[in-house]
PAVO-899443 format. One record per residue (C-alpha): residue number from 0; chain; x, y, z. Coordinates in Angstrom, 2 decimals, padded with zeros to 5 digits. Each point is the difference from the previous one (the first is absolute). Example, Ala and Ser with C-alpha at 12.3 -4.5 7.8 and 13.67 -1.06 7.14 Angstrom:
<atoms>
num_chaine_x_y_z
0_A_012.30_-004.50_007.80
1_A_001.37_003.44_-000.66
</atoms>
This chain:
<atoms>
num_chaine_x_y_z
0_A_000.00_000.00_000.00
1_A_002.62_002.67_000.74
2_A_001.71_-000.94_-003.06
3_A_-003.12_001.00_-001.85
4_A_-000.40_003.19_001.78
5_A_003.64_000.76_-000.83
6_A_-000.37_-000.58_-003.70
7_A_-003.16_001.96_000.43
8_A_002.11_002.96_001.24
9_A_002.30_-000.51_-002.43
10_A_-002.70_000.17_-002.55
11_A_-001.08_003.51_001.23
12_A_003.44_001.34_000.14
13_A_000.70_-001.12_-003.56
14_A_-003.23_001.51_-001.15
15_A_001.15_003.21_001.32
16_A_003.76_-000.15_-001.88
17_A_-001.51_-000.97_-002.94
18_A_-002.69_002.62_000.25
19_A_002.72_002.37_000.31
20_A_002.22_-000.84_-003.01
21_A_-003.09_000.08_-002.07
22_A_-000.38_003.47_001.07
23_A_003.69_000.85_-000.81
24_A_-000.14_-002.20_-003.48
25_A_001.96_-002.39_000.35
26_A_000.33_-002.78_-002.19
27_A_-001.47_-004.05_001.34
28_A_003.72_-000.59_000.88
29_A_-000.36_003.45_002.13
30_A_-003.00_-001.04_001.65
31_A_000.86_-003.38_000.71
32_A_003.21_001.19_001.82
33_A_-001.58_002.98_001.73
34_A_-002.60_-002.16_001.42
35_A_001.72_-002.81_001.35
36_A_002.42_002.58_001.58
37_A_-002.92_001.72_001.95
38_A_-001.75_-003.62_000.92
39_A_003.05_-001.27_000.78
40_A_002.93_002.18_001.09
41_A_-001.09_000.80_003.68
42_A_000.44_-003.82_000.75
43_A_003.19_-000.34_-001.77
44_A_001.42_002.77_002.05
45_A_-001.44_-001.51_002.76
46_A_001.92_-003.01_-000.04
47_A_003.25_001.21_-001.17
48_A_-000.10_002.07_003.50
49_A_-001.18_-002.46_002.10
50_A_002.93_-002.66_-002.04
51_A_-002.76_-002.36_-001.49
52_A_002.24_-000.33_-003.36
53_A_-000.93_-000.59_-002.73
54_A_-003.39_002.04_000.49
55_A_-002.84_-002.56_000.62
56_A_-001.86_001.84_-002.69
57_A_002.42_-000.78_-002.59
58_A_000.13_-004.15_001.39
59_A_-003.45_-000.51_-001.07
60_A_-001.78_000.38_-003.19
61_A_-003.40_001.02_000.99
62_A_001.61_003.44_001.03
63_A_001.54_000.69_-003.22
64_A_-003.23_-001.36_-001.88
65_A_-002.30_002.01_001.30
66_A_001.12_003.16_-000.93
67_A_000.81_-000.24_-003.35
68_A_-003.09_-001.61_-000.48
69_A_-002.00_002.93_001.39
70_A_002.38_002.47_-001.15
71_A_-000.93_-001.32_-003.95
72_A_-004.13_000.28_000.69
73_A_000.46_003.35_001.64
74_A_002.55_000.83_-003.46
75_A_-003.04_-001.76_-002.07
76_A_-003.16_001.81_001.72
77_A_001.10_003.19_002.17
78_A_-002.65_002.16_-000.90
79_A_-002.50_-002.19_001.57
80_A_002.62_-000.85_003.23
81_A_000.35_003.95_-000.15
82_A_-003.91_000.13_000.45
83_A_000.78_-001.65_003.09
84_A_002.14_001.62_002.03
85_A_-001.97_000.57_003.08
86_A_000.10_-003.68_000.40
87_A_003.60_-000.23_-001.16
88_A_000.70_002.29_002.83
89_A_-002.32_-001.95_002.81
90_A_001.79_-003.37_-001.19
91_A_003.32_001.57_000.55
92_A_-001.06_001.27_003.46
93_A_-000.71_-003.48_000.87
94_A_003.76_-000.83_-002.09
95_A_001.53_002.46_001.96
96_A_-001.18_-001.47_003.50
97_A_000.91_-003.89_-000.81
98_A_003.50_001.06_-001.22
99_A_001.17_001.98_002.65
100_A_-001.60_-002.21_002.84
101_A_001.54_-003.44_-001.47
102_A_003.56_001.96_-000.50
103_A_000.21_001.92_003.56
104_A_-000.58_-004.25_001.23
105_A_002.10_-001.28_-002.43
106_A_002.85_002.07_001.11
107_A_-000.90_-000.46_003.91
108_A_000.26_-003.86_-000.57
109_A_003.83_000.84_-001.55
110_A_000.58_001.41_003.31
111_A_000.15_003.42_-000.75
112_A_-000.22_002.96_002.44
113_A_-003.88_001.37_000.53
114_A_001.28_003.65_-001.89
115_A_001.31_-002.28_-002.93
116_A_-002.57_-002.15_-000.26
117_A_-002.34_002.98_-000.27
118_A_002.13_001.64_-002.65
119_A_-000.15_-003.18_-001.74
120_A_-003.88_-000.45_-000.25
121_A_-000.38_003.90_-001.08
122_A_002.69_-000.62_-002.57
123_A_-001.18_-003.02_-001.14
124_A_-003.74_001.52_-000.20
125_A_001.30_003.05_-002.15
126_A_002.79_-001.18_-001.31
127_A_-001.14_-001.50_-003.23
128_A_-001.86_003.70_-000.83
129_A_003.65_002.09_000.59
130_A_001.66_-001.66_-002.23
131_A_-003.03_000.18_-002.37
132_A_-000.13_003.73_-000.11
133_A_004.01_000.41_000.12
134_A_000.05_-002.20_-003.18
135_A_-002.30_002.44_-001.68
136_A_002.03_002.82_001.46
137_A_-002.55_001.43_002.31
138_A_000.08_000.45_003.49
139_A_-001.48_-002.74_001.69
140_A_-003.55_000.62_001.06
141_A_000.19_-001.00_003.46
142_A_002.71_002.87_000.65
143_A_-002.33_002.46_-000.95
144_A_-003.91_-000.29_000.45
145_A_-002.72_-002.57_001.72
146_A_000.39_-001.78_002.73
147_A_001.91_-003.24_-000.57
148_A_003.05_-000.66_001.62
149_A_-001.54_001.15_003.25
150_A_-002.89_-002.46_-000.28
151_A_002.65_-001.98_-000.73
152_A_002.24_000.39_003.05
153_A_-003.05_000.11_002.29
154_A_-000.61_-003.85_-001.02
155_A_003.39_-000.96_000.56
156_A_000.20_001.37_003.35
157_A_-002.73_-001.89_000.55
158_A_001.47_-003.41_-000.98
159_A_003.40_001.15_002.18
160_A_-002.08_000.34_002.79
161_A_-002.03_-002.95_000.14
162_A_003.38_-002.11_-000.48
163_A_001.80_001.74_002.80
164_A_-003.46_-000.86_002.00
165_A_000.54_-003.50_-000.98
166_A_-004.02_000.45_-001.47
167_A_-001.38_-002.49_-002.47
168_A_001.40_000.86_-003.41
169_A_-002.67_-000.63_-002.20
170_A_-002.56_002.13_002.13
171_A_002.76_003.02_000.07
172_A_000.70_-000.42_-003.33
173_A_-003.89_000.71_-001.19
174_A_-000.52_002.62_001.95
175_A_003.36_001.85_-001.55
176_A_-001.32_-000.84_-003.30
177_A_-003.92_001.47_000.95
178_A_002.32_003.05_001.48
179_A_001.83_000.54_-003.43
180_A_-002.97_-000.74_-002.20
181_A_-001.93_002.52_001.66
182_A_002.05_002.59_000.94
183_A_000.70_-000.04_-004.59
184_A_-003.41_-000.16_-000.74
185_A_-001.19_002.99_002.35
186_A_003.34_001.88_-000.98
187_A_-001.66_-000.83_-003.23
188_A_-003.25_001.12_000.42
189_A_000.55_002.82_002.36
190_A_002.78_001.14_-002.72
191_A_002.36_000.27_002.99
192_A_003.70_000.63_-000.83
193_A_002.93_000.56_002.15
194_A_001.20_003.87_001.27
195_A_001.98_001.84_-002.65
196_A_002.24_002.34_000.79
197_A_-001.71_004.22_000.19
198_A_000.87_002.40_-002.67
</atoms>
């Protein structure tokens, strides 16, 4: 089941990439290679900092299937993905929350410090949509508007403190994943972004 939901999430994020080259025109090769960079490069730097070498990711084909294949029916029909990008964006939330809860445990089960482990979930939740937008030579969206990375760290902290409470990890680990879902989704909906700097 939780390799499902992974693939799922890797689905969504590879949506997003390829939604992105299409904007930027890119050619299929572009698309496909945007998109499994954005579903799959937050896990990859996940496990190259937590020394899990080579990159699960890369070990097993699923991951590399998936997001070519949804990379080339996002290349073959994007004006009727486009037409969905409210739901695009509610998937992703949902993305977004399973990604950053299974890395911030991943990395606590390597042993790694609470503070690192926490960088490592946030990292490995926004991770694959950095490099995205520094491969099309933009500054990366979660830098610069809507609430992301801080829905993001809110879940790991959540998942570091249930561990260092010693509390069931599957019961911690959905209500990080409810916290980073909704905290996207009314960030969202509310249109909330982060504080910029005055004029």
């Amino acid at each position: 089941m939780l390799l499902v939901l992974d693939l799922l999430g890797v689905a969504v994020f590879a949506a997003s990439g390829a939604l992105a080259a299409v904007h930027a025109r890119l050619d299929v090769f572009g698309v496909v290679v945007l998109a499994a960079v954005t579903a799959l490069g937050g896990g990859v730097v996940r496990d190259v900092l937590v020394g899990v070498t080579p990159p699960s990711t890369l070990r097993q084909w699923p991951y590399l299937v998936v997001p070519a294949v949804v990379a080339l029916l996002v290349f073959r029909w994007h004006p009727a993905v486009a037409r969905l990008r409210r739901g695009v964006q509610l998937a992703d939330a949902f993305g977004l929350a399973l990604f950053v809860t299974t890395g911030t445990a991943v990395a606590l089960e390597t042993g790694a410090p609470a503070i690192t482990a926490a960088l490592v979930g946030v990292i490995t939740g926004v991770g694959g949509g950095v490099l995205r937008d520094m491969l099309l030579n933009e500054i990366p969206t979660v830098l610069r508007r809507e609430i992301y990375a801080l829905a993001a760290a809110a879940g790991a902290a959540v998942v570091v403190a249930g561990d260092a409470l010693a509390l069931p990890q599957v019961p911690v680990a959905l209500v990080a994943a409810v916290l980073v879902a909704g905290l996207r989704v009314l960030a969202l909906w509310r249109r909330w972004n982060a504080p910029l700097p005055q004029a």
